[in-house]
C-alpha positions as CSV (number, residue, x, y, z in Angstrom):
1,X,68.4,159.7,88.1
2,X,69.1,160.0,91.8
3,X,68.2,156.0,92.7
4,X,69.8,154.8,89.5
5,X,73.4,156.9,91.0
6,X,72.5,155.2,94.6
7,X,72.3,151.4,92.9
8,X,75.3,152.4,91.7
9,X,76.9,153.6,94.7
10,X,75.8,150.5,96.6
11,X,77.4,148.2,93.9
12,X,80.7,149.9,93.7
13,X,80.7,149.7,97.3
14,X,79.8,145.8,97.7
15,X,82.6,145.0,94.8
16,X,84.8,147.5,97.0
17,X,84.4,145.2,100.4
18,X,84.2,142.1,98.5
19,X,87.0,142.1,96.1
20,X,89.5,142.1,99.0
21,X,88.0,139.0,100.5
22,X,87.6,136.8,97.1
23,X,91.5,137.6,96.9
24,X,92.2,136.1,100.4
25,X,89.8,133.2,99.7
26,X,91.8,132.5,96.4
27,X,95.0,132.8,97.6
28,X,94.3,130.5,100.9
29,X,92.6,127.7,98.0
30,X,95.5,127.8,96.3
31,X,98.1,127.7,98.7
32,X,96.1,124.9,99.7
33,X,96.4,123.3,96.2
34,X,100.4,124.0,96.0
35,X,100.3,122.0,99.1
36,X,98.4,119.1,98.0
37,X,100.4,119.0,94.7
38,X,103.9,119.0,97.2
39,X,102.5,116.1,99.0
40,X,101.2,114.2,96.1
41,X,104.7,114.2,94.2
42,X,106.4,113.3,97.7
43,X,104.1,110.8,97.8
44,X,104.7,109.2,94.4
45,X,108.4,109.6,94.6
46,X,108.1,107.6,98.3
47,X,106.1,104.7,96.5
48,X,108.8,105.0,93.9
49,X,111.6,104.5,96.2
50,X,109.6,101.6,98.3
51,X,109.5,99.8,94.6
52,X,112.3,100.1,93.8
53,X,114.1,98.5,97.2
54,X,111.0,96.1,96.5
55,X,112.5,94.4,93.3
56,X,115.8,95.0,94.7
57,X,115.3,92.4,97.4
58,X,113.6,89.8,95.0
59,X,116.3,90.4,93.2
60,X,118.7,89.4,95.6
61,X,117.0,86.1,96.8
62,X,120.6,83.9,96.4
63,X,122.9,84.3,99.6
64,X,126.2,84.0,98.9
65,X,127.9,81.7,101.6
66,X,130.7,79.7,99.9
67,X,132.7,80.4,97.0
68,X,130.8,77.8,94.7
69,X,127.5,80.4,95.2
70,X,129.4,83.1,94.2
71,X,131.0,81.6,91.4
72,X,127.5,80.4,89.7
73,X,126.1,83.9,90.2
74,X,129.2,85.7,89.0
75,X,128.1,82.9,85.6
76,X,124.8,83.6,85.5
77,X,124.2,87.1,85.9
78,X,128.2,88.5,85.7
79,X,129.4,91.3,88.0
């Protein structure tokens, strides 16, 4: 019975010294995720933003230099 209660021991003792370090490892992985994630969405909401002033200039492609421009957009496509 004695080496079965050492095996034991030993375990407990390994779980002991490594349950503290599979905590850091998880929480440095997932503050590394959260960060990721943070960047992603800032990402997508940049490309958002970039299309969006994209169609907005093609949009805008008429000048308006004289009154006769403005009238004929004010026509076409109102206020």
């Amino acid at each position: 019975m004695f080496i079965f209660g050492k095996i034991k021991t030993y375990i407990i003792a390994a779980l002991t010294v490594a349950l503290p370090i599979i905590y850091l490892i998880g929480r440095v992985k997932g503050h590394a995720a959260e960060k990721n994630k943070v960047l992603k969405d800032d990402l997508q909401a940049q490309k958002k933003t970039t299309q969006f002033y994209k169609k907005m200039a093609e949009h805008e492609t008429d000048d308006i230099n004289d009154r006769a421009s403005l009238t004929d957009r004010l026509r076409g496509n109102g206020l």
